[in-house]
N, C-alpha and C positions, 0 to 999 in steps of 0.2 A: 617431528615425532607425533604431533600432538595440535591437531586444529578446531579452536573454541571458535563455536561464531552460532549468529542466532540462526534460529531454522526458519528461513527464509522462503521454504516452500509453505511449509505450515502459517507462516503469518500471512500469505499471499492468501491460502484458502480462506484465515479471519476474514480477512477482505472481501472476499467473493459472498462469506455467508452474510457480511455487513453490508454490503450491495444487494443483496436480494431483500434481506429484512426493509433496506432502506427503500427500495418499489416494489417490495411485495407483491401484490397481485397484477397490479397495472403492468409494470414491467415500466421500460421506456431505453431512450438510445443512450451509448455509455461511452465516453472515451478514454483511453488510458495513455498515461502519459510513462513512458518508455525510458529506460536506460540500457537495450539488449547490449551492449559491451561489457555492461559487467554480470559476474554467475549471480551475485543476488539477484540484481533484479528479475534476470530469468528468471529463476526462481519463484519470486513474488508473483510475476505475470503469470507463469503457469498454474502455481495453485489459483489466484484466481478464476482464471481462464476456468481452468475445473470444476470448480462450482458452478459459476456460470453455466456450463453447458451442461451438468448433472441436472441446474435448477429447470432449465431449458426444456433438457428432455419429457419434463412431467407437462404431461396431457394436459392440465389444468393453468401451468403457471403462465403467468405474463411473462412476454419475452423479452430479455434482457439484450437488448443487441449492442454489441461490439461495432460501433460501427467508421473507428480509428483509433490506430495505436501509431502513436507520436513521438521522438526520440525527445521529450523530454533534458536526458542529458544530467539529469539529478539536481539539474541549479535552478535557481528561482527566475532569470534571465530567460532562459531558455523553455522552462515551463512557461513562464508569460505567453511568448511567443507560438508553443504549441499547443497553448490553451485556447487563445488568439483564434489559431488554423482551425480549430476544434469547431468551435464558436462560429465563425462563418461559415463552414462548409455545413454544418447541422444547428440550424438556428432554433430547433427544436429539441436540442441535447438534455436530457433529465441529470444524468450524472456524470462524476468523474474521477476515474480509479489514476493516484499517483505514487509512484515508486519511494517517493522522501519527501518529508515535509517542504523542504526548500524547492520544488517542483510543486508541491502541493497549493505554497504559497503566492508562489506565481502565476500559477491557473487561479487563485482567489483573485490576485490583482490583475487579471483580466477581465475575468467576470465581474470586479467591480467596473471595470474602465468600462466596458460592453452595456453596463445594465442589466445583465441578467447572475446578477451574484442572488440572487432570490427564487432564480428557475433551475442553478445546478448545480447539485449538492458535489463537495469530494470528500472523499475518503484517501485517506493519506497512509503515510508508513514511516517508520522510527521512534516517533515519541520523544524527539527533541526539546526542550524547555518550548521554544519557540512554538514548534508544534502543538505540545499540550495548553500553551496560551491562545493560539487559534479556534482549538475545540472546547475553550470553555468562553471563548467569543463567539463563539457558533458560528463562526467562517467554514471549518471544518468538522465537519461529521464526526468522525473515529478515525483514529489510528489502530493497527499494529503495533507495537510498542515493545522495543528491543529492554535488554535488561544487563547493561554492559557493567554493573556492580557483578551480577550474577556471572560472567562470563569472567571478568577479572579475579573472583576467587575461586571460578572452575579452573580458572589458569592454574593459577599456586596451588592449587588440591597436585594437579597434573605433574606439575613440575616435579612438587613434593615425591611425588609415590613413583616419580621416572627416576630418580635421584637415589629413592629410597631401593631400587632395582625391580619395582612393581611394573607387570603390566600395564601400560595405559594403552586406551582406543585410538586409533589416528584420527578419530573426530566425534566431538562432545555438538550436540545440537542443542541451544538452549532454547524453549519457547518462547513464543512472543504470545500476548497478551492484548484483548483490545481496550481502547481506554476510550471512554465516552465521558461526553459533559457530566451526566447524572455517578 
């Protein structure tokens, strides 16, 4: 009747404006680390992808290049691994845009293993416990940050007023939020 979930396009754009903020002018190469199987992460990737190529179009900005998107796969294993691919094929990579912290964290313990956990920054998504103890370790940049209390009493609001014989929407998009060390 009734589908809470966060708005996953919208947190993907936070990402994109925290990617630009984060090479600002210089620009540099960027990889993302992918889940296309599931509609979040599309979502995520698109709105970023969006900004990206908004910040892109301006005359002025440093270019941000996209220059591999990786199936990830949402797990820290498998980020590893396409963190890994990332890392060798562009041994000059500036940043790294990842769908969920447990990806996020994987491409960290890559770029430790590599050596270059110093040259390439990520930006992450969800806002996991796990995750917000990486960005205040400064492993991790920013998140996106889901707000699943908030989606759990938009549930019961929903349920309430469906019950109650109220209209409700077939879908409540809750914001995400970006969460930084400071």
């Amino acid at each position: 009747v009734c589908h809470i979930a966060t708005d996953n396009y919208q947190g993907g754009k936070l990402a994109g404006e925290a990617m630009v903020k984060l090479l600002g002018e210089s620009g540099g190469k960027v990889a993302v680390l992918h889940y296309p199987d599931v509609e979040s992460c599309q979502l995520r990737v698109q709105g970023f992808t969006e900004v990206v190529e908004a910040h892109n179009a301006k005359p002025d900005a440093g270019k941000i290049d996209v220059v591999t998107t990786l199936n990830g796969q949402g797990a820290r294993e498998a980020g590893f691994a396409a963190a890994k691919d990332a890392i060798e094929a562009h041994p000059d990579l500036a940043a790294l845009f990842a769908i969920n912290d447990p990806s996020a964290l994987g491409a960290r313990a890559a770029l430790e293993a590599s050596g270059k956990a110093d040259q390439v920054r990520i930006i992450g998504f969800d806002g996991a416990i796990e995750g917000k103890q990486a960005i205040l370790n400064g492993q991790i940049v920013c998140d996106p940050i889901q707000f699943p209390d908030r989606m759990g009493q938009t549930t019961i609001d929903m349920i309430s007023k469906y019950f109650e014989g109220e209209d409700v929407p077939p879908e409540v998009l809750i914001p995400s939020s970006l969460y930084y060390k400071a």
